[in-house]
C-alpha positions as CSV (number, residue, x, y, z in Angstrom):
1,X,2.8,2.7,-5.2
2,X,-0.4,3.1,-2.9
3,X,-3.4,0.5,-3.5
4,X,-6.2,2.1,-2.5
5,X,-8.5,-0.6,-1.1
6,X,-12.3,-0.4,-0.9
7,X,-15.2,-2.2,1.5
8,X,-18.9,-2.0,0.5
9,X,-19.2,-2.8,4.2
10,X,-19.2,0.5,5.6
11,X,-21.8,2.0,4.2
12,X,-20.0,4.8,2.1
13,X,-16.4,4.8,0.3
14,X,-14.1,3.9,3.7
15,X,-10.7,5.7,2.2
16,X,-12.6,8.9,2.3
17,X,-13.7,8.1,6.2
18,X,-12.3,11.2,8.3
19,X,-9.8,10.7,10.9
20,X,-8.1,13.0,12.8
21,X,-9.2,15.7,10.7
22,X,-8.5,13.8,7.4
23,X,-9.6,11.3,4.9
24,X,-8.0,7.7,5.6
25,X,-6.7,7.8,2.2
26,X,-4.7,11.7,2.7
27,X,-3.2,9.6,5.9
28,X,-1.5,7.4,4.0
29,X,-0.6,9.7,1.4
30,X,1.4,12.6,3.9
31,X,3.2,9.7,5.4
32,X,4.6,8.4,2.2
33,X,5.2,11.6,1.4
34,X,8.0,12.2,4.6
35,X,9.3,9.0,3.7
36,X,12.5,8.8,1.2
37,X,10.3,7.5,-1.3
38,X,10.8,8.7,-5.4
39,X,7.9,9.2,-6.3
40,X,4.0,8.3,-5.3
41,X,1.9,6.6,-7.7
42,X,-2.2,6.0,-6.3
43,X,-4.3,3.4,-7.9
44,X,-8.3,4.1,-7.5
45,X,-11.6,2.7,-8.9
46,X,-12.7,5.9,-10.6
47,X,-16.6,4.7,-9.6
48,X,-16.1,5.6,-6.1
49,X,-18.0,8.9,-5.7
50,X,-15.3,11.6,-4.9
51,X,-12.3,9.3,-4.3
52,X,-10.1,10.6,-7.6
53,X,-10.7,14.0,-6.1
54,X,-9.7,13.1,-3.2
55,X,-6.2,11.7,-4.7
56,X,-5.9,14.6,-6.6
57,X,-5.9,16.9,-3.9
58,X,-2.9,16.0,-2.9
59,X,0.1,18.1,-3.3
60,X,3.3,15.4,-4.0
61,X,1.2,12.5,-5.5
62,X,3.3,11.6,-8.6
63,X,0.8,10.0,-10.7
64,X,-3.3,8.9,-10.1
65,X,-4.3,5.7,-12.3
66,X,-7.8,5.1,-12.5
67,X,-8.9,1.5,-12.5
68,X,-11.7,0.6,-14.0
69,X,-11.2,-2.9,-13.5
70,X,-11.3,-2.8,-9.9
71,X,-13.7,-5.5,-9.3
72,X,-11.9,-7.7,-10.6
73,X,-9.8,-8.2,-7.9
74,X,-6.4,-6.1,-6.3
75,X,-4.6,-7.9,-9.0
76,X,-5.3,-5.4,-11.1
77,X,-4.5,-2.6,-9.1
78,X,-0.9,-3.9,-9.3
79,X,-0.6,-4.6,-12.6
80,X,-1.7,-0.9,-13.4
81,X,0.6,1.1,-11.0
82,X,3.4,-1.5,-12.5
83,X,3.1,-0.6,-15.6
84,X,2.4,3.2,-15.0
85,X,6.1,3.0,-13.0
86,X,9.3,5.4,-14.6
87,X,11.4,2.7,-17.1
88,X,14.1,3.7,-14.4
89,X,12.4,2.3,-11.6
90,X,14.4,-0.2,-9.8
91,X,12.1,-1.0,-6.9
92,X,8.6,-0.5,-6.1
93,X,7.1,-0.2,-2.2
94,X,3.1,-1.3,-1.7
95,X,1.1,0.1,0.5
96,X,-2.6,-0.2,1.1
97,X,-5.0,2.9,1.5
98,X,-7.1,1.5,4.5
99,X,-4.1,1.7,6.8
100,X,-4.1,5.4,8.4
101,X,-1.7,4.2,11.3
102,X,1.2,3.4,8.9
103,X,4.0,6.2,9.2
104,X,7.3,7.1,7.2
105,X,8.5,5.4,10.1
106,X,7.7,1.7,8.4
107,X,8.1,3.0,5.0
108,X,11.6,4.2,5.5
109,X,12.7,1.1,7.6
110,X,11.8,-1.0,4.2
111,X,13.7,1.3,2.2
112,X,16.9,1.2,4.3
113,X,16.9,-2.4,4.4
114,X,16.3,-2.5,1.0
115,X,19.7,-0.7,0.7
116,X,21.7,-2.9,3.6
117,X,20.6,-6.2,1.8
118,X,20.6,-6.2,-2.2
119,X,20.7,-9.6,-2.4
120,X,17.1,-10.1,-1.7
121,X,14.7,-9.0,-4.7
122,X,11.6,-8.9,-1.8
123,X,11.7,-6.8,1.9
124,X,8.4,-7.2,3.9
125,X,7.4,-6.1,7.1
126,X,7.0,-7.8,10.3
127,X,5.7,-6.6,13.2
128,X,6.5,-9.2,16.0
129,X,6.2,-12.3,13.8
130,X,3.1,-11.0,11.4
131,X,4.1,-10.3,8.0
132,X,2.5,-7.2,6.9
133,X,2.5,-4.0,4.7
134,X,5.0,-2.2,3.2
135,X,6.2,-4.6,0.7
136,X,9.2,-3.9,-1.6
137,X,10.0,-5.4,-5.0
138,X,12.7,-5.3,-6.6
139,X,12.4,-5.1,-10.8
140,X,13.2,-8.6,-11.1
141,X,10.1,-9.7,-9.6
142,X,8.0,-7.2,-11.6
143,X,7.5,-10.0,-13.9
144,X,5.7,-12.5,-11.5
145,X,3.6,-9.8,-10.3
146,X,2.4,-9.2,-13.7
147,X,1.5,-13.1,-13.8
148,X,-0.7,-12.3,-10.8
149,X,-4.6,-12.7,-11.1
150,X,-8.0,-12.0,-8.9
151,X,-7.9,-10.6,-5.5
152,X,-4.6,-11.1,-4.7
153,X,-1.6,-9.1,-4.5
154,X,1.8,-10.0,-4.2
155,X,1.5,-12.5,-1.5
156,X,1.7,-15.7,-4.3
157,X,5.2,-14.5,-5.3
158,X,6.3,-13.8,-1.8
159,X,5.5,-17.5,-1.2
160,X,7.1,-18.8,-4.4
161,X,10.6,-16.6,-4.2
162,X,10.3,-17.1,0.0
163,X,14.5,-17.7,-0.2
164,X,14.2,-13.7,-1.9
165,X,12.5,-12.5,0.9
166,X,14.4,-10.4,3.6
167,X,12.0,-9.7,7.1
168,X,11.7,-5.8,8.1
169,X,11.0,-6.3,11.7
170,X,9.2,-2.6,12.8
171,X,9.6,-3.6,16.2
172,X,5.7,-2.2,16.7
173,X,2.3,-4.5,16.9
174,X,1.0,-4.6,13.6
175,X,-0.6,-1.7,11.9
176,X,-4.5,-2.8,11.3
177,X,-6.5,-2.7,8.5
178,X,-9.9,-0.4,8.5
179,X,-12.1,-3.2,6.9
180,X,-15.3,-2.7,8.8
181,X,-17.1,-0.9,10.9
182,X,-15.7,-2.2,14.0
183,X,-12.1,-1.8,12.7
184,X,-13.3,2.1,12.1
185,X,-14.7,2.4,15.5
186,X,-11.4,1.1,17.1
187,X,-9.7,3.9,14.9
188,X,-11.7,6.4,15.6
189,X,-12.0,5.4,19.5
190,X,-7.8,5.3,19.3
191,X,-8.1,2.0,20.6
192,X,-5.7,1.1,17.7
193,X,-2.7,3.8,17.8
């Protein structure tokens, strides 16, 4: 499931910033979509001019939820593409929109992980010691991410269930956010591949 996250600071809707010839958000989405994952599931405000077009131009996206509780925090985003998920679902993988620089590469070395170690209900990435995006839950902790409120995602469970969580080192410096300007100008200037 892809969050797609949003920043008033940049002047216009960020996930739809170009890079490389695409939006930030269609970055995100082609990766996951050479990873091994089952199926994509996007989660956007549908009050960001052009961004639901966006998401459904996108050949492969499995399902597009439109949240119109957005500003109410990325809790809700969660709790939407949760319960939008298949009743077979066993797992979920999130990922945020506003990181163009993640590849299958990250996605699939949570996935295989996931696989090598079933005894942890939680795989997150770290790159060199930062904990980072992707994130995989397993169904049992689809409960306590429903619990979840505000602006925050699933780093309050990761914290409670810590003994659940298995490390996916990417052996990589960690893969930046685009929150501002700056961050977009770093992108842009390939100061961040």
């Amino acid at each position: 499931m892809l969050a797609a996250g949003f920043s008033t600071r940049m002047g216009k809707p960020k996930l739809l910033l170009p890079y490389k010839g695409k939006s930030l958000l269609r970055h995100v989405i082609d990766e996951c979509l050479k990873s091994h994952v089952e199926g994509i599931i996007v989660v956007v405000n549908p009050n960001i001019k052009n961004l639901v077009n966006e998401a459904r131009s996108i050949e492969g996206v499995s399902k597009i939820i439109l949240n119109d509780q957005s500003d109410d925090g990325m809790s809700t985003s969660v709790k939407l593409g949760l319960h939008s998920l298949p009743e077979t679902a066993q797992s979920v993988i999130f990922l945020l929109g506003d990181q163009p620089l993640m590849s299958s590469s990250e996605i699939n070395t949570i996935i295989e992980d996931h696989h090598r170690n079933p005894n942890f209900s939680i795989i997150q990435a770290k790159y060199q010691g930062v904990k980072g995006h992707p994130v995989l839950f397993k169904k049992d902790m689809f409960p306590h991410l429903l619990e979840i409120s505000g602006d925050e995602g699933g780093k309050s469970v990761i914290k409670k269930f810590e003994q659940h969580v298995y490390y996916s080192e990417m052996n990589r410096s960690e893969i930046p956010d685009v929150d501002t300007p700056y961050d977009y100008q770093l992108l842009i200037g390939g100061e961040a591949d």
